[in-house]
N, C-alpha and C positions, 0 to 999 in steps of 0.2 A: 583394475585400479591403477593409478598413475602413483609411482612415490615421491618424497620428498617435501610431504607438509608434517610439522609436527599436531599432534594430536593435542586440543586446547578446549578446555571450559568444561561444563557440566553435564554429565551422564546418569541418569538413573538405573538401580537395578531394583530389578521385581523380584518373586519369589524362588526360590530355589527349583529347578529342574527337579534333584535329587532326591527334595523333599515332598513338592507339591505332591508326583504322580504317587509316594504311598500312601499321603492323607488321602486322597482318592480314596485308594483300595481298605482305606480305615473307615471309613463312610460305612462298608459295608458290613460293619461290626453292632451296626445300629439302625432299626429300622426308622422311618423319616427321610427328612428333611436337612442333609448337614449340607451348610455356606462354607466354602472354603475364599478367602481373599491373596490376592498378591500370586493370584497362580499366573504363569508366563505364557502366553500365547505361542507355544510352541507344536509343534507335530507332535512331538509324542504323548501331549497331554489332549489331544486330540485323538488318538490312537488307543490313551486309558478312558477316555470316554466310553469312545465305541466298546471296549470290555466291557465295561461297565455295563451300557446298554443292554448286551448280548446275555449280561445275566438278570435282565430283566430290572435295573436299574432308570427310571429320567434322569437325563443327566442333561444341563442345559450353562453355557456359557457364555459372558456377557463381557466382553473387552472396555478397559475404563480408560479411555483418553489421557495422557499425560501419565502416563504409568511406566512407562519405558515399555511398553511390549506384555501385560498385567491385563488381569481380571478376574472376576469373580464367576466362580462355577458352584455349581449347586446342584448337590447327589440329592433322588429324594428313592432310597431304596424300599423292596419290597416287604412285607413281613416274611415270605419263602422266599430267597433269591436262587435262580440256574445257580447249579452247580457244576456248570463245563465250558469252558475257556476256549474257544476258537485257534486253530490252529494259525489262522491266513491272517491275524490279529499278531497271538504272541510272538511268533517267529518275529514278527520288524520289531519289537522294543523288549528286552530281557525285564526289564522292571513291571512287568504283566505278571509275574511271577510271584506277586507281591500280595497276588488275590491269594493264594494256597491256605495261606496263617488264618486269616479271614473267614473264609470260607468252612476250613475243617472246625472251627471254633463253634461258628453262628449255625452250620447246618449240620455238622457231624459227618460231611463228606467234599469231594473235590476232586472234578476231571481235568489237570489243567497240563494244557500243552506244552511240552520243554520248547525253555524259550530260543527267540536271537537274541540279537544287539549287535553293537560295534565290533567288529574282527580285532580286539586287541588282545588278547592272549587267552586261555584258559579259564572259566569262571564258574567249575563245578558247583551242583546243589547237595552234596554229599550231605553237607554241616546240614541244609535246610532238611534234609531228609533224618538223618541221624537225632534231631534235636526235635522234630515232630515224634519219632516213634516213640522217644525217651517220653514225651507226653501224654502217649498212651496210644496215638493214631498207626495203622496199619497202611504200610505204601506200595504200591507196587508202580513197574512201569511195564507198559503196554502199547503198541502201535504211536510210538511218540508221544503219549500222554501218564503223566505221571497221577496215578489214581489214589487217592488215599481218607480213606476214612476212620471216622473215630465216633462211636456213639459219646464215646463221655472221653474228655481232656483231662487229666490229673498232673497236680503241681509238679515239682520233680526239681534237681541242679543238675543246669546242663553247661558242658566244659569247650567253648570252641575253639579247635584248632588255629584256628587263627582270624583275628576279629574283624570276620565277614561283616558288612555293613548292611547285605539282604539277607544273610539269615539272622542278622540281630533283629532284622525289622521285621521278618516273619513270624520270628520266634515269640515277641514281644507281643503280635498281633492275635495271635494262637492263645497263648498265656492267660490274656487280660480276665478270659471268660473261661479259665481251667480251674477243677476244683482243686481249692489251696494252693498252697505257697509254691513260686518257682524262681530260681535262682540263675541267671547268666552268669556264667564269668568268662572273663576273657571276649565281653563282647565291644562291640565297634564303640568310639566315641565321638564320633561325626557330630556335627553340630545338629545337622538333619535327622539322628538318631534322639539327640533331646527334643528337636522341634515335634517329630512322632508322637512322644512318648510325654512331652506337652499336652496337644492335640487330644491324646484316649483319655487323660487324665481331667480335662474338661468334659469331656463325653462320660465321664462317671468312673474309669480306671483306677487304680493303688498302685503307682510305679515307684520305686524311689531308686534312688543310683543312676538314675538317666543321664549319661554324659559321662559317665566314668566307666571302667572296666568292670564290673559287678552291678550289673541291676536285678533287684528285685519286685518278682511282682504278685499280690495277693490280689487271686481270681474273684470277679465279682459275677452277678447272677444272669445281667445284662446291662447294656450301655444305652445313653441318650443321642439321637444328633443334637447338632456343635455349630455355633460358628466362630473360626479362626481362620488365622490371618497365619500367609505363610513364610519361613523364616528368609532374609534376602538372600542371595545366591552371591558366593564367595567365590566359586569357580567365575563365573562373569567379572564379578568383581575384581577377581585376578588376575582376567585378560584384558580388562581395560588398564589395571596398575600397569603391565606390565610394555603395553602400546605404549603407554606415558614414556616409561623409561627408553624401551625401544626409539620412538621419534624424537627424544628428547623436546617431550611436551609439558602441560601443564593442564591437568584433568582432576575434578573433583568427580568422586563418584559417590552419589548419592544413596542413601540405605546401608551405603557398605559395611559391615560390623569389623573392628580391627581387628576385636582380640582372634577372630575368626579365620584370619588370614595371620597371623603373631608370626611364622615362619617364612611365608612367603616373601611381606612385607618386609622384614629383616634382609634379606636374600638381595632386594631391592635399594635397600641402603647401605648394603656390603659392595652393590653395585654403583654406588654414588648419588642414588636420588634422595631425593627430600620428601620423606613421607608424614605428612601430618594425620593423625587421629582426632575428627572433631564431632559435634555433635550432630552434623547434618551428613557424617559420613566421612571416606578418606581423599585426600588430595597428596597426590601424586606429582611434582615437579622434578625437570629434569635438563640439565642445561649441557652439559657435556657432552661427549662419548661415555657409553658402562665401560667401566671394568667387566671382566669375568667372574664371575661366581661357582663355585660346585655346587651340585644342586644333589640330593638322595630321598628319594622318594619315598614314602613310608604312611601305615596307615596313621590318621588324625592322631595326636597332632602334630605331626611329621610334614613336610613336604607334600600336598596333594598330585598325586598321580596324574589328576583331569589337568594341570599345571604345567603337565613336563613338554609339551610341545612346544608350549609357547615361552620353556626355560630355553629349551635348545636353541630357539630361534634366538631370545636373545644374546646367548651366548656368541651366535654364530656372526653379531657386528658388535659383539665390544673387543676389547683392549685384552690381549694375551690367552689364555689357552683354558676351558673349564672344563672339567668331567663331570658328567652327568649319569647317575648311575638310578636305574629304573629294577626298582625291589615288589612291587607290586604286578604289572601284567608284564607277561612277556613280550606283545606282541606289538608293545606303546611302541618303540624303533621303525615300524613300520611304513612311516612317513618322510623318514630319512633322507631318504631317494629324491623323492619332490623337491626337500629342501635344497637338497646340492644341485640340481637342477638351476636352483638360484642363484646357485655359487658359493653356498657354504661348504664350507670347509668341516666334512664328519666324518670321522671312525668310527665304527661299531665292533666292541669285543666282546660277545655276549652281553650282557646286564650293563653294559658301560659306553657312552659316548661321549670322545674326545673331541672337543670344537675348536678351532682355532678362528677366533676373532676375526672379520673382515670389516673395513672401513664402510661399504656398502654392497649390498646384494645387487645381481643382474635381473632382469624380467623374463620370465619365460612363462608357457602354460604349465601349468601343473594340476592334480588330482588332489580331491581331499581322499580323505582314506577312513574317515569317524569325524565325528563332531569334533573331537582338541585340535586334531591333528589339523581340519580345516581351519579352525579358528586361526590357531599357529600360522601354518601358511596365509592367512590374509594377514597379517601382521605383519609376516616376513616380507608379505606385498608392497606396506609400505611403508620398508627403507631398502625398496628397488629401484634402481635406474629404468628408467622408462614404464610401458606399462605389462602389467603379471594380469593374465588371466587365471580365476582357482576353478577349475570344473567340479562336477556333483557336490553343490554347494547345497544339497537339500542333507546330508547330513551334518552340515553350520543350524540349518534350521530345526533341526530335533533339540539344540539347545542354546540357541542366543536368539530371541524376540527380537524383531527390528534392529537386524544387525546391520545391515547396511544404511538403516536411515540412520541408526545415532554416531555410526563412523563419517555423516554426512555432516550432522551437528558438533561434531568434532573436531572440520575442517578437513578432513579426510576427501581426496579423488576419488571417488568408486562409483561404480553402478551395477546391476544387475541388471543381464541380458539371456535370452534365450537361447540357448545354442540350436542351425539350423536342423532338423532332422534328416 
């Protein structure tokens, strides 16, 4: 990508990443036919297919023009679905893990393999293990697969250490079909946790407390498939506000929810842009250099985590000096390196990075390192002098749809090329 255009006009977002791939694995809580909408034409909803499949699931997806990178998938699961999760599967996306709740529920059993995902810090299933047994299921692990059955689920109050956002969603998913009443506290309040716990609740579910630190949920007998449509994705949505500010541009973005972004957005006009909340979504104007901001990352409705890459970068070309302190994974810093490679200006002191403002970043190649951390570095591309190459860009594509066509519609330099082999 070549820098120095600002970013201008209108961008739509699709469904959430975070959200779509557990409606997926909520499909399998009902035998049928569930329509899922607004799901993002991403790898890793490609990836929860193929699980899907392998448990004996059709799973068939239909991309809808004009969508921003959207479409519509439709599980139509079996009355028995496999109960064993593919290793060569879960290892590439952690949110394969999403089947376990699902499965011990509908079948009374579950061979599913400890997951991957993104190298960004620590992301134990401790709580998802703890808060299954509390429901009555027996777990063990064995040759890399975490086994656990349960002829019968019973209600129970489960206390989680700290408001895990896949074992709320596990836990929720397990519950729906336990006998009597079960109680979270302390669990995640993600927007994608209410978008789930929407979802079951269509499908025939009793959840109430969804979106706050306490949900409750009274176990029913069985569930119906569903079609629902899925919640817009605020991570995207966040990376396009944040290009705006970065190029000092002027970008509407489409579907975006504000109240959903309430922190970020702020962050953004503490940086000096003009954020409007409208009915067709948020616009994002931006005429100046940013200020700097501090940025603390925390779970919902805190600062989002998936966010901090693309805090740093802007940090790293506005006006004076900002600390950015990462309270969720340890291992977000990780991309650091790449950055300064650009010419930013960063310290790392444990959990804490110190930016000092630069007028404009240099071009060099660089690595993405996960999905944020790429996104961030294409960003940081362009407000570089000359042109930035970002390598292994296929981890941009486990979470942003047509990322480089709508940075084209945006007025954006880029393109996308095959490196020789």
């Amino acid at each position: 990508m070549t820098g120095g255009a600002a970013l201008s006009g209108r961008v739509r977002v699709t469904g959430a990443k975070n959200s779509a791939l557990k409606l997926m694995a909520a499909a399998l809580l009902a035998t049928g036919r569930t329509t899922i909408e607004e799901v993002p034409d991403i790898l890793d909803v490609a990836i929860m297919s193929e699980v899907l499949r392998r448990l004996g699931c059709g799973v068939e997806y239909e991309r809808r023009p004009g969508s921003g990178g959207g479409g519509v998938v439709v599980v139509d699961v079996p009355e028995r679905p496999s109960t064993e999760t593919d290793y060569d599967l879960v290892r590439r996306m952690r949110a394969s893990i999403s089947v376990l709740g699902p499965l011990v529920a509908r079948c009374g059993s579950a061979r599913v393999a400890l997951p991957g995902g993104d190298a960004i810090g620590s992301r134990g299933l401790d709580m998802h293990i703890s808060g299954l047994e509390r429901l009555g299921a027996k777990i063990e692990s064995e040759h890399g697969f975490l086994v656990a059955t349960a002829p019968r689920l019973v209600g129970t109050s489960i206390w989680l250490d700290f408001p895990s956002v896949g074992a709320t969603e596990n836990l929720v998913m397990a519950a729906v079909l336990a006998e009597g009443t079960t109680v979270i506290d302390n669990a995640a309040r993600e927007p994608e946790i209410a978008d789930l716990c929407a979802m079951l609740a269509v499908m025939g579910a009793k959840i109430d407390g969804a979106g706050t630190s306490t949900i409750t949920v009274e176990g029913v007998t069985d569930l119906s498939p569903a079609t629902y449509a899925t919640v817009p994705d605020r991570i995207v949505a966040g990376t396009w506000a944040i290009g705006a500010v970065m190029t000092r541009g002027d970008v509407v973005i489409e579907r975006a929810i504000g109240e959903h972004m309430t922190v970020a957005l702020n962050k953004l006009t503490d940086a000096g842009a003009s954020v409007e909340t409208r009915a067709d979504g948020v616009r994002v104007t931006m005429r100046e250099r940013p200020r700097c901001v501090d940025v603390v990352t925390l779970p919902y409705p805190g600062f989002p985590t998936d966010l901090q890459p693309m805090a740093v970068a802007l940090a790293a070309v506005s006006t004076g000096t900002a600390l950015i302190t990462e309270n969720v994974f340890e291992g977000r810093f990780m991309f650091v390196n790449e950055l300064v490679r650009l010419g930013a200006s960063v310290r790392i002191d444990g959990h804490h990075a110190v930016v000092r403002g630069r007028e404009r970043l240099s071009s060099a190649p660089v690595v993405a390192t996960d999905i944020r951390a790429g996104a961030g570095l294409v960003l940081a591309g362009l407000v570089s002098d000359g042109a930035t190459e970002v390598q292994d860009v296929h981890h941009v594509d486990r979470g942003y749809p047509d990322f480089v066509e709508q940075l084209r519609g945006l007025g954006a330099q880029v393109e996308r090329t095959r490196r020789p082999d």
